[in-house]
C-alpha positions as CSV (number, residue, x, y, z in Angstrom):
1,X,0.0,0.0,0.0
2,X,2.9,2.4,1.1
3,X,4.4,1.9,-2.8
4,X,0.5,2.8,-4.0
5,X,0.5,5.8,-2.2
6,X,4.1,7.0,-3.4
7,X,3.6,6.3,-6.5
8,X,0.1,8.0,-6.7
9,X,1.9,11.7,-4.8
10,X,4.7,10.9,-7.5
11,X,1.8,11.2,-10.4
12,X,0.0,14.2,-8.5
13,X,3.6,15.9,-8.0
14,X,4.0,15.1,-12.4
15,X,0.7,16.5,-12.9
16,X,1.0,19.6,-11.2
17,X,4.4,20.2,-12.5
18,X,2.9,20.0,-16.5
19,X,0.0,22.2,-15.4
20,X,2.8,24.6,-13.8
21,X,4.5,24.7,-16.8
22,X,1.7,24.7,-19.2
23,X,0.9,27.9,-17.6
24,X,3.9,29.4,-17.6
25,X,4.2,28.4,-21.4
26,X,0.7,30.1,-22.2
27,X,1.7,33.1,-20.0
28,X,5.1,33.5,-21.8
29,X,2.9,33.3,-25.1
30,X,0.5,35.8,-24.4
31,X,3.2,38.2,-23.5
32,X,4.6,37.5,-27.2
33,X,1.8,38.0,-28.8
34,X,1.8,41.4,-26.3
35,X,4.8,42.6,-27.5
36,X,4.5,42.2,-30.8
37,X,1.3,44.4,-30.4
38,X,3.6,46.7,-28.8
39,X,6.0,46.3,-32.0
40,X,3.0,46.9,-34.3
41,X,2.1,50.0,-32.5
42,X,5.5,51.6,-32.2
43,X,6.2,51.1,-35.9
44,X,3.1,52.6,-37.0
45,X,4.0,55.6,-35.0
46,X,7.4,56.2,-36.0
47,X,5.6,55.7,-39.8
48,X,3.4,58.6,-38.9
49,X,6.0,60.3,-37.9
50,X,7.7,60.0,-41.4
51,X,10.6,58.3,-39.8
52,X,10.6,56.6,-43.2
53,X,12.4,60.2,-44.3
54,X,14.5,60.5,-41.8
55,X,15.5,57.0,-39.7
56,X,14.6,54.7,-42.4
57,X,17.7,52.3,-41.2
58,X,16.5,52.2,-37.9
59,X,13.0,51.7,-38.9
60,X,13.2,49.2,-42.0
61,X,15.1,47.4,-38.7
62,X,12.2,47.5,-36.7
63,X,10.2,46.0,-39.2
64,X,12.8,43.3,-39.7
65,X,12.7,42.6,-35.7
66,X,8.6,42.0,-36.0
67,X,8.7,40.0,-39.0
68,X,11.6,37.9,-36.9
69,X,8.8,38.0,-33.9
70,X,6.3,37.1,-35.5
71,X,7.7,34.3,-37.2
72,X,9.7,33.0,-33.6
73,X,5.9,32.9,-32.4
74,X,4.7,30.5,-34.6
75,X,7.4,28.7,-34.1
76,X,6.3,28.0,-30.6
77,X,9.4,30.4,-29.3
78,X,7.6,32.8,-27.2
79,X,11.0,33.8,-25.1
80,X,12.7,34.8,-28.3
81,X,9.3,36.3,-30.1
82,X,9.4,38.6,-26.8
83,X,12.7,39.6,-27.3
84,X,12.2,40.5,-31.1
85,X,9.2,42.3,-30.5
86,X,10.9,44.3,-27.5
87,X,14.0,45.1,-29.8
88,X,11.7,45.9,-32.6
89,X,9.8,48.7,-30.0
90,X,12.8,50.1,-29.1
91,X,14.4,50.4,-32.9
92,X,10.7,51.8,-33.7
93,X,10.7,54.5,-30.8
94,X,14.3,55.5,-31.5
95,X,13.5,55.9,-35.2
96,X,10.1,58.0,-34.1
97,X,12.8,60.3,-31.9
98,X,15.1,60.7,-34.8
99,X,12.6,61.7,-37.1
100,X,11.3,64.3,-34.3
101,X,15.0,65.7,-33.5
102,X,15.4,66.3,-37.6
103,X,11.9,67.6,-38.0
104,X,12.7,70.4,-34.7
105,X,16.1,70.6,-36.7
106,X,14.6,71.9,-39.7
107,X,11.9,74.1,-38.2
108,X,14.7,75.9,-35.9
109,X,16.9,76.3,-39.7
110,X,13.4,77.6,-40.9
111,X,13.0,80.3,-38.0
112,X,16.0,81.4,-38.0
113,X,15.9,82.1,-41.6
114,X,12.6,84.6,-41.3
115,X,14.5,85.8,-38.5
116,X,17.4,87.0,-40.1
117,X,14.9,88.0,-43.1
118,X,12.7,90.3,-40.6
119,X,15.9,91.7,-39.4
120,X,17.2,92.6,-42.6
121,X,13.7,94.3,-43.4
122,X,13.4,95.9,-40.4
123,X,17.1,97.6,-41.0
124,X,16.1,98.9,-44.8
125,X,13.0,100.2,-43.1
126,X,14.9,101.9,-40.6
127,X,17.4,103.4,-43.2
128,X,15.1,104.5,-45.4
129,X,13.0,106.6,-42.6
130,X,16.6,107.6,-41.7
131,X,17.0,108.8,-45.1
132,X,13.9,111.4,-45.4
């Protein structure tokens, strides 16, 4: 009876064990497909952002990253399709940043530009009511 009883904890103790890990294994999944959402997200952003123009390395790399995710998903890799997607946010964002910092870039060349042009108009206007 004792060897019943052992061996019947020993097959509880398995059967817990696969239902630990099955839910660790559908956890780790879900937080894939998470990320990738994430991914998705980001790179649309940065798209609207026109990072296309102005990161398009660091984007097309992002995209690269998802596709990578995506496909390490099916795969039944969720660890690695985490890790794509997380690299493939990050790529995304700093391409989005990029495209911002060139984008403030060329409005600040702009300003300064009708800056110096109001300047210069104000100083003919000054010399010709100078002049009279």
């Amino acid at each position: 009876m004792t060897s019943m009883t052992s061996s019947g904890a020993w097959l509880l103790m398995m059967g817990l064990a696969i239902v630990a890990f099955g839910g660790c294994a559908t956890r780790a999944n879900v937080s894939g497909q998470s990320a990738i959402a994430t991914a998705r997200y980001a790179i649309r952003d940065a798209e609207n952002q026109t990072a296309d123009q102005y990161s398009a390395v660091k984007l097309e790399s992002a995209r690269e990253k998802l596709e990578a995710a995506q496909k390490a998903s099916k795969a039944a890799k969720p660890g690695e399709a985490m890790r794509l997607a997380d690299e493939a946010t990050v790529d995304a964002k700093l391409a989005a940043a990029l495209a911002r910092k060139a984008q403030a870039e060329a409005a600040l060349i702009e300003a300064n530009r009708v800056r110096r042009e109001n300047e210069a108009l104000r100083s003919e206007a000054l010399d010709a009511t100078a002049g009279d």
